[in-house]
matplotlib code that plots the C-alpha trace (Angstrom):
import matplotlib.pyplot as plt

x = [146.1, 143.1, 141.0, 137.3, 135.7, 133.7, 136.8, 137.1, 133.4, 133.9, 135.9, 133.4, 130.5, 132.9, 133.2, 129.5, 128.5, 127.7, 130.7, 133.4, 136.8, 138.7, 140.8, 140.4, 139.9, 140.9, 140.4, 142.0, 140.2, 142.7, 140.4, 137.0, 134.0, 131.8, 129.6, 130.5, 127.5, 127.6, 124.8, 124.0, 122.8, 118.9, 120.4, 119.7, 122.1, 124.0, 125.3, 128.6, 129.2, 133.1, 135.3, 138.7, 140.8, 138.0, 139.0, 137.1, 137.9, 135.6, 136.3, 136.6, 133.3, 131.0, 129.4, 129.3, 129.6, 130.7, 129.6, 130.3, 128.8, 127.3, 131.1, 131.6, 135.3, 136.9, 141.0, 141.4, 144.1, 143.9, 145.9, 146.9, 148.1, 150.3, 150.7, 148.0, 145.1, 142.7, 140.0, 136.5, 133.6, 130.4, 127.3, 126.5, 129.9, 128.2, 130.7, 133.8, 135.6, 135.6, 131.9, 131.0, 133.2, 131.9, 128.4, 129.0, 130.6, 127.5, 125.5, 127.9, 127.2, 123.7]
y = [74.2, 75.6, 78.7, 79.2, 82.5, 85.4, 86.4, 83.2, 82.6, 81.0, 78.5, 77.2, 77.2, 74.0, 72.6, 72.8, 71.2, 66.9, 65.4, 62.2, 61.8, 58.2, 58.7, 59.1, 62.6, 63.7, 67.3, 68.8, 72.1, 74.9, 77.8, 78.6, 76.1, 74.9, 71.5, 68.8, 67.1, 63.4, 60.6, 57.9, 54.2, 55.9, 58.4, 61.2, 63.7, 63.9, 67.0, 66.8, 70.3, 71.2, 73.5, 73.9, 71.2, 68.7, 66.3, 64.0, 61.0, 60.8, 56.9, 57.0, 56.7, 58.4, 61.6, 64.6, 68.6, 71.2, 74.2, 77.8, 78.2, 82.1, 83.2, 82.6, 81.2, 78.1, 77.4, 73.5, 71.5, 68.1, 65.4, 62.7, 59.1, 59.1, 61.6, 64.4, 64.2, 67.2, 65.9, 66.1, 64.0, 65.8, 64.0, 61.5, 59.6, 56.1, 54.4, 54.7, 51.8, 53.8, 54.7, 50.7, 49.5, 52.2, 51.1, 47.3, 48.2, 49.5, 46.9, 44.3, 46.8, 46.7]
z = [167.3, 166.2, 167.5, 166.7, 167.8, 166.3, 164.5, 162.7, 161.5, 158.1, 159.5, 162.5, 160.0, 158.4, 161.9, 162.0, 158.9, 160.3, 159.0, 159.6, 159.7, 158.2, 161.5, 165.0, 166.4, 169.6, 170.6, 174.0, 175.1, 176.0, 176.4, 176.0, 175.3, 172.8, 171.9, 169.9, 168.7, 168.0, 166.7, 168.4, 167.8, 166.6, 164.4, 167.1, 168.2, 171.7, 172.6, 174.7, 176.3, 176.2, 178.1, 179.1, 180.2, 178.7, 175.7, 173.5, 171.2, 168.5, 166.6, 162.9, 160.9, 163.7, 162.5, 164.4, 164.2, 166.5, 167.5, 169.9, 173.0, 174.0, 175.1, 170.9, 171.4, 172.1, 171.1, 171.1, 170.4, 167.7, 169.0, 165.9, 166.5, 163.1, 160.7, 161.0, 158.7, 158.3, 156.2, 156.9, 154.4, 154.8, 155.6, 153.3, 153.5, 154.2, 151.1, 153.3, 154.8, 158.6, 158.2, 157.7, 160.3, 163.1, 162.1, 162.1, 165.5, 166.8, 166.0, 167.9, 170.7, 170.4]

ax = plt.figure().add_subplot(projection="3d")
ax.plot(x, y, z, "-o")
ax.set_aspect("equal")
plt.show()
């Protein structure tokens, strides 16, 4: 479980920073609210407001970044489908395998 707020700046500006994950993430919102920003098919950002009870699945390979809201606090929960990974690539992280298949699945999309 995870808790962002004013208490714990240093570790949303990392949340913040446009990065990937190899692995799915899925976040579950327990309190709180915040934005997660994600790119789209042009390269532009899509801001998904968040709040309690919401949840996201972000696919591997799609960049994104998330940020506080004005109430400055947000405790969410990361679900894992196997064992839990943590690691974030900051932007660029083109090179990896997840980043080349979420982009060839966008353009089969297209």
């Amino acid at each position: 479980m995870t808790t962002w707020g004013s208490r714990k700046c240093d570790k949303i500006k990392v949340f913040y920073q446009e990065h990937l994950h190899l692995d799915e993430e899925i976040r579950y919102i327990l309190e709180g609210s915040g934005y997660f920003d994600v790119r789209d098919r042009e390269d532009q950002w899509i801001r998904i407001s968040m709040e309690k009870g919401d949840m996201i699945t972000l696919p591997a390979g799609i960049y994104h970044r998330f940020t506080l809201d004005e109430k400055n606090y947000v405790k969410a929960m990361r679900l894992f489908v196997g064992e839990p990974v943590w690691t974030a690539y900051n932007r660029p992280a083109d090179h990896f395998p997840a980043r080349e298949q979420y982009v060839r699945f966008l353009a089969q999309t297209a």
